[in-house]
N, C-alpha and C positions, 0 to 999 in steps of 0.2 A: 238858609238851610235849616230845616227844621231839629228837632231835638231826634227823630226817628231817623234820616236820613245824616246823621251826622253818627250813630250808630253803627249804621251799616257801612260808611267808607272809612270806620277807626278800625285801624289795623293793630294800634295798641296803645295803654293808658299806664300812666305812673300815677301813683298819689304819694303826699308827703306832708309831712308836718312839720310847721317851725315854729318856736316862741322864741319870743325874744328879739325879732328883727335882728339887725345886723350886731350884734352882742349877743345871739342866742344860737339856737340848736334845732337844724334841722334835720329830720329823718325821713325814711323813708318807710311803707307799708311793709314792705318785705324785711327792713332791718341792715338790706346789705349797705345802705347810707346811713353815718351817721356823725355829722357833720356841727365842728365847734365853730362859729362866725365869729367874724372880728371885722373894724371897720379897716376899710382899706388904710394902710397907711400906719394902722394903729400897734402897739407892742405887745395887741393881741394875739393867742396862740392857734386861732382859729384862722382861715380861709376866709375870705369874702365872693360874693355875690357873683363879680366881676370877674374873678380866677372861675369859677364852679359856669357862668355862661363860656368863658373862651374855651374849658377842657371839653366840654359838651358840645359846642359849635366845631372846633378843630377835629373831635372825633366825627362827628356826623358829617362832615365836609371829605373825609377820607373816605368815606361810606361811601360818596356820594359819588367821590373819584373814581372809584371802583366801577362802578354801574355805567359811568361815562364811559369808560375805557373798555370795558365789554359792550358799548353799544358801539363804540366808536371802531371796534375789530383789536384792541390796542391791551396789553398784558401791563397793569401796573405793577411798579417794581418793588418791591419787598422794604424796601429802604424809604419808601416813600415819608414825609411827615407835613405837616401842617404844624407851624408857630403862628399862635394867634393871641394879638395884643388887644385888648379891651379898656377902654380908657372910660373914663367918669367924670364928667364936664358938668358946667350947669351955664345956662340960659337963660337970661332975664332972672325968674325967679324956678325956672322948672330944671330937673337932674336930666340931663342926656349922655346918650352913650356914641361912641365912636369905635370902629374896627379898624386891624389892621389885620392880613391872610398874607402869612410868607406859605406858599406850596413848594414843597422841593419833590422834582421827580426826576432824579437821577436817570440819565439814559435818554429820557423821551426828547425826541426833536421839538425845535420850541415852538415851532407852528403846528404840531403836535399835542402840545403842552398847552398852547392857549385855547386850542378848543375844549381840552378837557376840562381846563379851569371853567369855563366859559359855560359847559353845560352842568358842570358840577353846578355851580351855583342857580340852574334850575330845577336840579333835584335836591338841593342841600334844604329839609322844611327850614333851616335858623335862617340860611340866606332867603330864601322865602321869607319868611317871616319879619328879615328885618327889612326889607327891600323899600326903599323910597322911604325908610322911617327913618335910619341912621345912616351916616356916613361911613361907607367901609369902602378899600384900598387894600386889593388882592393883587400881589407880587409873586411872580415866579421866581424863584431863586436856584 
């Protein structure tokens, strides 16, 4: 895809800034992010990497619930949530990541329930995005 046609199908763009790697501060263009890091684990006062992918995956995956369930003719229930676990492995010598997707949709019948999970995650861009890269493990609950 070119740099012009990748343009035309962005529907919208964040920018941000971090120094400091996981010990530092990142923000955001507009200012509404402004974010102390710390390394996972650490007795740091900041967030890590790992919490800031799973709030941003778990939100965008409820987005995505949405859109399924009006395609699907189907009313998501108010109550809805998504707990999403983000785990930090390494491999040989390289860091990898692994998911875990609890969805809770109170009410919906669960043959119901799996299709919407099911096309969620081909609207979800993170489930997109990490698809065949990392190991994730979405549960209805």
């Amino acid at each position: 895809m070119s740099n012009e046609q990748h343009r035309k199908s962005n529907l919208h763009s964040e920018h941000t800034h971090t120094t400091g790697g996981r010990d530092g501060i990142g923000k955001s263009s507009d200012e509404k992010l402004n974010v102390l890091l710390s390394r996972p684990g650490s007795a740091g006062k900041g967030t890590n990497p790992e919490q800031l992918f799973a709030v941003g995956w778990s939100a965008c995956y409820i987005g995505a619930l949405v859109i399924a369930a009006r395609k699907l003719g189907t009313v998501l229930p108010e109550d809805t949530y998504v707990d999403a676990e983000v785990d930090l492995g390494v491999s040989c010598e390289a860091y990898q990541l692994q998911a875990r997707l609890f969805v809770c949709l109170p009410g919906i019948e669960s043959r119901t329930a799996q299709k919407l999970v099911e096309l969620a995650h081909h609207i979800c861009p993170y489930s997109n995005a990490t698809k065949g890269k990392i190991d994730v493990v979405t549960t209805i609950i």
